[in-house]
KOLLO-281192 format. One record per residue (C-alpha): residue number from 1; x, y negated, z. Coordinates in pm, 1 decimal, padded with zeros to 6 digits, m for minus. Layout:
BEGIN
<tiro><n>NUM</n><u>X</u><v>Y</v><w>Z</w></tiro>
...
This chain:
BEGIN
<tiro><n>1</n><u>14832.2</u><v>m17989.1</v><w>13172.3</w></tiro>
<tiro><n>2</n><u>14529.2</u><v>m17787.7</v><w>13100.9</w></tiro>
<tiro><n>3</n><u>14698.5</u><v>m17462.6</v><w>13265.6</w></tiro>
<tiro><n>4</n><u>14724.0</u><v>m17697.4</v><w>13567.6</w></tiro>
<tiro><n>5</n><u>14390.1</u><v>m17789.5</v><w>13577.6</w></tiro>
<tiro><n>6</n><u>14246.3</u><v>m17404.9</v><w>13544.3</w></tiro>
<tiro><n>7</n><u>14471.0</u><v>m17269.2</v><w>13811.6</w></tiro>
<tiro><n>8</n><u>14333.1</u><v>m17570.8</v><w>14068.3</w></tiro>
<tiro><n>9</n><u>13990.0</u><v>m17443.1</v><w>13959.5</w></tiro>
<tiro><n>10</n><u>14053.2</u><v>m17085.5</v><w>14040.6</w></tiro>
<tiro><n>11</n><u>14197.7</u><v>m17180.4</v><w>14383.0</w></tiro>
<tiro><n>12</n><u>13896.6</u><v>m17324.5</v><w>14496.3</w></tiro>
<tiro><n>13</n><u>13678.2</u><v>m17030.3</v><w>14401.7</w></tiro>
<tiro><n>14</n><u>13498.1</u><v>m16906.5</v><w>14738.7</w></tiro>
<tiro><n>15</n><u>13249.0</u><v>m16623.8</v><w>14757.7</w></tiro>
<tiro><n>16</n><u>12959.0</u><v>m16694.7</v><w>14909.0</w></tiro>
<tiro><n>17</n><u>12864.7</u><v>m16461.7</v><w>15248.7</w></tiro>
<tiro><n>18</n><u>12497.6</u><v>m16454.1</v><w>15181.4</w></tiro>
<tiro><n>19</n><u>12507.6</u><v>m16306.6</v><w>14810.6</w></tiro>
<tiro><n>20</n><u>12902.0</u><v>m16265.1</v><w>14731.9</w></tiro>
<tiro><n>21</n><u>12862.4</u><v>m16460.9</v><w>14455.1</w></tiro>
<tiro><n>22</n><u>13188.5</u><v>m16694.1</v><w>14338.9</w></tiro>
<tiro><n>23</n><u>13125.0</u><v>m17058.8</v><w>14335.8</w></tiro>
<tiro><n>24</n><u>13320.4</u><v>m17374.6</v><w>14289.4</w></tiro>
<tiro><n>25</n><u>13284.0</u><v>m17622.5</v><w>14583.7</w></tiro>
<tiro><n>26</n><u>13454.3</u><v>m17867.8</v><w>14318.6</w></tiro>
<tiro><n>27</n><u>13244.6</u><v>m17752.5</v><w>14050.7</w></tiro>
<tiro><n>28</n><u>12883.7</u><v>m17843.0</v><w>14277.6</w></tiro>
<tiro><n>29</n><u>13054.7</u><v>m18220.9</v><w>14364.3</w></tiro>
<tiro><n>30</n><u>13042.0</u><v>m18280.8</v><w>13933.4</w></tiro>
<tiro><n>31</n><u>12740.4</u><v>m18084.9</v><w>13857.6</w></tiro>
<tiro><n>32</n><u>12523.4</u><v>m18136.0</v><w>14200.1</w></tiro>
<tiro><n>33</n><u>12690.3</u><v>m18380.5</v><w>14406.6</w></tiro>
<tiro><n>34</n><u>12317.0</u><v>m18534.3</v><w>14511.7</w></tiro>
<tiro><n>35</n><u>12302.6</u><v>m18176.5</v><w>14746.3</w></tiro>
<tiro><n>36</n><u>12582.1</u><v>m18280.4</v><w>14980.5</w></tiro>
<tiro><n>37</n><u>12398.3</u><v>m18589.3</v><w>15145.8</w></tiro>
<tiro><n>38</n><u>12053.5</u><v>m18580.7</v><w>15355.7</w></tiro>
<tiro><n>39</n><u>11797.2</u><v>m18473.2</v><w>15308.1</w></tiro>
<tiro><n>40</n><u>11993.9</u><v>m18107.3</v><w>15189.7</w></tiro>
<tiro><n>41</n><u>12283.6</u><v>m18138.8</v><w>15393.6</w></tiro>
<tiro><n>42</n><u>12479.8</u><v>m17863.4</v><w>15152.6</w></tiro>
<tiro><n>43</n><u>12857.3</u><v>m18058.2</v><w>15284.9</w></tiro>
<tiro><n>44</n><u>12749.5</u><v>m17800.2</v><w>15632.2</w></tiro>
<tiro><n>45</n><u>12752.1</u><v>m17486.4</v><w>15428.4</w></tiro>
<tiro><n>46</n><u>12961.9</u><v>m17561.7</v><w>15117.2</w></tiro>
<tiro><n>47</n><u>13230.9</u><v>m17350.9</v><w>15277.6</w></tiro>
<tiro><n>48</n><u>13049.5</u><v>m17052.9</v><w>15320.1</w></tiro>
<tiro><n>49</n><u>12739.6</u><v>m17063.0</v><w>15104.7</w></tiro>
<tiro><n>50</n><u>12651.3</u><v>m17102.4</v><w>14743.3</w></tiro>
<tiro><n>51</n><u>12434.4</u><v>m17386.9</v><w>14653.6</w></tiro>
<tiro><n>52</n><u>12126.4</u><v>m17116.4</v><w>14611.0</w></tiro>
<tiro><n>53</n><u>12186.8</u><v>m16957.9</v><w>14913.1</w></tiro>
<tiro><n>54</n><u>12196.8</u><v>m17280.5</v><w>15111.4</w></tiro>
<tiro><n>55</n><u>11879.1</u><v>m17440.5</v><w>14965.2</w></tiro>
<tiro><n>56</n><u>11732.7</u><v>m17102.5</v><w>14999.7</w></tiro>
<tiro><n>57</n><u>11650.0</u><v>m16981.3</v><w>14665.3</w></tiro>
<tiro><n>58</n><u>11954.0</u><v>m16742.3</v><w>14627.4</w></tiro>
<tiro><n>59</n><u>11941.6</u><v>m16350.4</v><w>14470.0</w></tiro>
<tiro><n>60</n><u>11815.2</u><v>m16227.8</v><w>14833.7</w></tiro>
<tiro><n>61</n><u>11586.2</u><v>m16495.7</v><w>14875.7</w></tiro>
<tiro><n>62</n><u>11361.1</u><v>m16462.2</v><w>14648.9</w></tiro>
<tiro><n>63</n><u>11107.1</u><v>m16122.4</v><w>14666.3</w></tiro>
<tiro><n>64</n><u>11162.8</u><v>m15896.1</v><w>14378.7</w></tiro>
<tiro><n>65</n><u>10873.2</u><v>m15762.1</v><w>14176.3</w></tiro>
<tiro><n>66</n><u>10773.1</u><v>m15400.5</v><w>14315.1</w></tiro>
């Protein structure tokens, strides 16, 4: 049973297009479900975005030191 619950996990691995990092749609909805709903509106990216990227505080959105 636990094989069947890693293999549903590893389907639902995307890659965000901002960053390319892998996420876990199903993985936000138990750890951050409060992002889906107003006033974030992450359910109109969760496709194609990583939670970071969305609320814009990803890898490219933040200025590295120089």
């Amino acid at each position: 049973m636990a094989d069947q619950n890693d293999s549903s996990s590893e389907t639902d691995l995307r890659r965000c297009t901002e960053c390319g990092q892998q996420y876990s749609i199903q993985a936000y909805l138990s750890s951050a479900a409060h992002y889906f709903a107003a006033p974030y509106n992450y359910e109109h990216g969760c496709e194609k975005y990583c939670l970071a990227c969305w609320l814009g505080i990803g890898p490219l959105d933040i200025d590295s030191p120089c």
